[in-house]
C-alpha positions in Angstrom: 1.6 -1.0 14.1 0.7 -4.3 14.2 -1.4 -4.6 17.3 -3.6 -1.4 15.5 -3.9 -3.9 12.3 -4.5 -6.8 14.9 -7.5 -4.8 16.2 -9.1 -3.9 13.1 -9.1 -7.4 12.4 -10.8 -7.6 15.4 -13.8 -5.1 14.3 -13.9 -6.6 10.8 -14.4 -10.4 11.8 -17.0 -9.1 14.7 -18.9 -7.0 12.0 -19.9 -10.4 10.2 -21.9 -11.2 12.9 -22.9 -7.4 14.3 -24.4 -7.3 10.6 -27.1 -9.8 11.6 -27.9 -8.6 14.9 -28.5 -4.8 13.6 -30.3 -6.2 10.6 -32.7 -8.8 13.0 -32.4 -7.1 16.5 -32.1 -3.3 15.8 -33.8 -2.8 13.0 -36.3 -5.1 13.1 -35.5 -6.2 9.4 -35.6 -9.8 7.1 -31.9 -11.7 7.3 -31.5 -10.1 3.8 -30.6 -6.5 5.1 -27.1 -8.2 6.6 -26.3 -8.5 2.9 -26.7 -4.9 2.5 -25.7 -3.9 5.5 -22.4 -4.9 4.4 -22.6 -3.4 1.5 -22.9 -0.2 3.1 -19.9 -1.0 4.6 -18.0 -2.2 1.8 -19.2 0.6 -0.6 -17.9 3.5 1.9 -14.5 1.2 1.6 -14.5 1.7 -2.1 -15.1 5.6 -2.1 -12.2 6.3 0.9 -9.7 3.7 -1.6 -10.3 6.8 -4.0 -8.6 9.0 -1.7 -5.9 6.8 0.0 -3.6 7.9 -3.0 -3.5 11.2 -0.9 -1.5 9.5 1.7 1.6 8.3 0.0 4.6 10.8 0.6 3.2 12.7 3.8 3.1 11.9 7.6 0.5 9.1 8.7 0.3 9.0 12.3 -2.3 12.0 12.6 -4.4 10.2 9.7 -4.0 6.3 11.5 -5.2 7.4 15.0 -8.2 9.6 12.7 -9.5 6.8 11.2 -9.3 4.7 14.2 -11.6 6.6 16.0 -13.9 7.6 12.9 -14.1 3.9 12.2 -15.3 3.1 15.8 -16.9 6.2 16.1 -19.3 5.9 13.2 -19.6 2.2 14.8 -20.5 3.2 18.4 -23.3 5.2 16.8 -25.0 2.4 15.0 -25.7 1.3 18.6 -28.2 4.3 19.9 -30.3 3.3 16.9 -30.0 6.3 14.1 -32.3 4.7 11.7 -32.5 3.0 8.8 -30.9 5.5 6.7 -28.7 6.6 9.5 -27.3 3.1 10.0 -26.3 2.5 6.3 -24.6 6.1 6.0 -22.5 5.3 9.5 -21.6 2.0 8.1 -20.5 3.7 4.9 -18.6 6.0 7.5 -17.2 3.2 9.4 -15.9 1.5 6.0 -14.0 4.5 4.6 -12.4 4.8 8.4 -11.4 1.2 8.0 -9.8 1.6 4.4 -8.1 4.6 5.1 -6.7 2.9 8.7 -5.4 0.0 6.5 -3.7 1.8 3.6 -2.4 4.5 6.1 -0.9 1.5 8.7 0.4 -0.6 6.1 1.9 2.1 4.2 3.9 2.8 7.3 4.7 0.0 8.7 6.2 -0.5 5.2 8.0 2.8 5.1 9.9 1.6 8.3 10.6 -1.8 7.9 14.1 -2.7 6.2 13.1 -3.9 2.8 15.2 -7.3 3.4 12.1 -7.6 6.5 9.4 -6.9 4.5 8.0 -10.2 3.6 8.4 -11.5 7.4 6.8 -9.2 8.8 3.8 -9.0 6.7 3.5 -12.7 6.7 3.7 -12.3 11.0 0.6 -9.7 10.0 -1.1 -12.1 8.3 -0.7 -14.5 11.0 -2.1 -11.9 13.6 -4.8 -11.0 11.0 -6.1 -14.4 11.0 -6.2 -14.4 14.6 -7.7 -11.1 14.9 -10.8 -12.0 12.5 -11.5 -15.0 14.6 -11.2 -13.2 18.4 -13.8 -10.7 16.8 -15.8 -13.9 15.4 -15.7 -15.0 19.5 -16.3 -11.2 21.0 -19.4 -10.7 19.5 -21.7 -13.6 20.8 -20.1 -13.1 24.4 -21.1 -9.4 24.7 -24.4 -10.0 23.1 -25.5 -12.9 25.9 -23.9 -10.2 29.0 -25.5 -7.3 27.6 -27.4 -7.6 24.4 -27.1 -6.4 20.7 -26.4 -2.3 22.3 -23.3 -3.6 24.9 -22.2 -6.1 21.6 -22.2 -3.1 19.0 -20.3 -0.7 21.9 -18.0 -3.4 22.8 -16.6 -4.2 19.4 -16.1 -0.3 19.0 -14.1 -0.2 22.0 -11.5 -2.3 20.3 -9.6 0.3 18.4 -9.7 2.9 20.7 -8.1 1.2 23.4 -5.2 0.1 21.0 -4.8 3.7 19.7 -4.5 4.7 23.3 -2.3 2.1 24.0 0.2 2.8 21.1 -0.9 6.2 19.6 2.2 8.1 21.2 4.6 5.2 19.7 2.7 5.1 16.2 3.5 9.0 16.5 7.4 8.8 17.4 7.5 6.3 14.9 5.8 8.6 12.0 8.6 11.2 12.9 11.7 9.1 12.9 10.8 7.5 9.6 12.1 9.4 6.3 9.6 9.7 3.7 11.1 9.3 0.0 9.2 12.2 -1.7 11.7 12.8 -4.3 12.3 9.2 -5.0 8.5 8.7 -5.4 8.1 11.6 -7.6 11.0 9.8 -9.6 9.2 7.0 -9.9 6.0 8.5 -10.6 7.2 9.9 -13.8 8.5 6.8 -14.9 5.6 4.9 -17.7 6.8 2.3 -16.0 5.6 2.4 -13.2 2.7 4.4 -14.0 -0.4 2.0 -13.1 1.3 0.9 -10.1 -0.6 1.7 -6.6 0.6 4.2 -4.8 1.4 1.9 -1.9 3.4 -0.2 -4.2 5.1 2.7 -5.5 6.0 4.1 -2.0 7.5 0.5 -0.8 10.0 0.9 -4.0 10.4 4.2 -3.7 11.8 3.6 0.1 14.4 0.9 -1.8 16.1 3.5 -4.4 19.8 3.9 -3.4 21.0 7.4 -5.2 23.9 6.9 -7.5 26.0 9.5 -9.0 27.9 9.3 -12.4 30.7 11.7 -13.7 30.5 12.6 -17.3 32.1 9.0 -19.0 31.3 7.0 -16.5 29.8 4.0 -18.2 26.7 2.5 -15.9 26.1 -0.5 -17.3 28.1 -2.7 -20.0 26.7 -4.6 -22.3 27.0 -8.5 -21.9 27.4 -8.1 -17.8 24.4 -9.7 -15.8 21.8 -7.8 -15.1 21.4 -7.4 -11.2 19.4 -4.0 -11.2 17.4 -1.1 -12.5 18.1 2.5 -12.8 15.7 5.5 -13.3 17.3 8.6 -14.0 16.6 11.5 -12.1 19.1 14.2 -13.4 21.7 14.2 -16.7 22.0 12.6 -19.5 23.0 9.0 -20.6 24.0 7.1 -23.8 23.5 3.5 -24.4 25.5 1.4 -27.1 24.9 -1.4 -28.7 28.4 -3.0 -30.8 29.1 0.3 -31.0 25.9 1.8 -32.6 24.5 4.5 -30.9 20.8 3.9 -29.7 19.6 6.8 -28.0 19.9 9.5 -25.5 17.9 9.0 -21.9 17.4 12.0 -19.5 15.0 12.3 -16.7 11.8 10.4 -16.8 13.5 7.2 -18.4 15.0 4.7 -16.9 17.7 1.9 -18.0 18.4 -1.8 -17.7 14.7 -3.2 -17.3 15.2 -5.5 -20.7 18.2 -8.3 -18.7 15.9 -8.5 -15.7 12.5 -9.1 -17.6 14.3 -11.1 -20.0 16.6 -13.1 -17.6 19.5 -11.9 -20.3 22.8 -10.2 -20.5 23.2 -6.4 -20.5 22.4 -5.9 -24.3 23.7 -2.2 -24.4 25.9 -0.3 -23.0 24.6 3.2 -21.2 27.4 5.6 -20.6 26.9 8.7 -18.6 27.0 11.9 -21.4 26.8 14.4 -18.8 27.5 14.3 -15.1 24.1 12.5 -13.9 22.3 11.0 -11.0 20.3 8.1 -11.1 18.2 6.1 -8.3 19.3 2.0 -8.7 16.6 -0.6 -7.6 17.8 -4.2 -7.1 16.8 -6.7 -9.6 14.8 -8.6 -7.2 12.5 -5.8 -5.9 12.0 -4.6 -9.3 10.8 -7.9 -10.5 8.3 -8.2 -7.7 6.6 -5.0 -8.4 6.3 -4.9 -12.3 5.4 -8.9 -12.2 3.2 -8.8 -9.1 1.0 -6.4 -10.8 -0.5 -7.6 -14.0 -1.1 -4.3 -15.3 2.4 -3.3 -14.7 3.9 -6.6 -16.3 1.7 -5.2 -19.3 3.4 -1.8 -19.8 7.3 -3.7 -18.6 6.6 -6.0 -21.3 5.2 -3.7 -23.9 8.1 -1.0 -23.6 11.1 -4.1 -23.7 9.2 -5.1 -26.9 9.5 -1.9 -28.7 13.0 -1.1 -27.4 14.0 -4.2 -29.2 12.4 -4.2 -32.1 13.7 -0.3 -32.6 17.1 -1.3 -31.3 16.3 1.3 -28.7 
């Protein structure tokens, strides 16, 4: 997984300069057209990240090693000059194959990474990412002085598809060994909540719910205790306390215990379980990442703590 992501680094930081050359060399254009050259490019990102939603929940090896070769593909033809117009639509091609590579990779490589891992080994992707971009910075001016803009354009393409062929089997065994949490992100996609979180986002947290189950009594959380986690209820019924008062009645589609974490406070209710009930925990550290990394998130975390305690619910 992260060799693919290496080499798309690769193509991206060579396409700052492959820009210029099909804008000068190919088709005999002003400097300006790199500029919308890459717009091309970047607009056909834009539509596939309207799509990439699709991905979350289902098996991604058959969709990384189809973007791969889209991406290159539509880049390999850029090279037998299409055209004008065919040049901008096969960069808008090449974008949306690059986009859809990215989400699709990442998304797995975060489905089967230990969540304790996660922030190593995206920060060793970063690292390679760097790296990547400036190899591709390098390629480009080497192939164009051996073979001109033709053998430049063709040689960057070649990238991915050598590094799908080289790890497209293990990207394959490692789609099918990994479990994919589609109840857990349905869960979690019911939840307001989490509701404006990306789907990427939502599938990493998804892969961290740990099921527990609650006979009828059971008390879940007791008010006053730290606050160490969040629960989102998937089946049953709870009741939560305050001093004894009774505040309300939670089923599926709420969740519990998000006030102590964004607050930093004690448990300030008690939920109890009223029927027998099953409910997914997330750890408090995870769950503050993803509503506070995400500002749109933090709004709707903030805005339903705020009504829960002015309602004293």
């Amino acid at each position: 997984m992260l060799a693919l992501l290496t080499a798309d680094a690769v193509v991206v930081g060579a396409l700052d300069l492959l820009v210029v050359i099909l804008a000068l060399t190919v088709l005999g254009r002003p400097p300006s057209w790199a500029g919308y050259l890459e717009f091309a490019f970047g607009a056909g990102a834009v539509l596939a990240a309207t799509v990439s939603a699709l991905l979350v929940g289902r098996r991604l090896g058959g969709p990384i090693l189809a973007a791969a070769l889209g991406f290159s593909g539509a880049l390999a033809a850029v090279a037998f000059g299409p055209g004008l117009a065919g040049t901008v639509i096969l960069l808008a091609v090449a974008g949306a194959g690059h986009c859809l590579l990215t989400v699709a990779t990442r998304t797995l490589l975060q489905r089967s990474v230990p969540p304790r891992l996660i922030g190593r080994i995206f920060g060793v992707l970063e690292g390679f990412t760097m790296a990547g971009l400036a190899v591709g910075a390098l390629l480009v001016p080497a192939l164009a002085h051996l073979g001109g803009s033709r053998l430049a354009v063709l040689g960057v393409a070649a990238v991915l598809p050598l590094a799908a062929v080289a790890g497209g089997r293990a990207v394959f065994r490692l789609d099918a060994g990994t479990a994919v949490p589609v109840v857990e992100i349905a869960l979690l996609r019911s939840l307001p909540l989490f509701a404006e979180l990306p789907a990427p986002a939502i599938e990493g947290l998804a892969a961290a719910l740990r099921p527990v189950r609650l006979e009828a009594g059971a008390v879940l959380i007791r008010q006053g205790d730290p606050g160490d986690a969040y629960f989102a209820i998937a089946a049953g019924e709870l009741d939560a306390e305050q001093d004894g008062h009774f505040l309300g009645r939670y089923g599926r589609g709420d969740g519990v215990g998000e006030i102590a974490l964004l607050r930093a406070v004690p448990r300030t209710a008690t939920v109890t379980a009223h029927t027998a009930a099953t409910v997914y925990q997330l750890d408090r550290d995870l769950f503050l990442t993803a509503v506070l990394g995400h500002a749109p998130t933090r709004r709707q975390a903030e805005g339903i703590t705020a009504t829960r305690l002015a309602t004293g619910s």
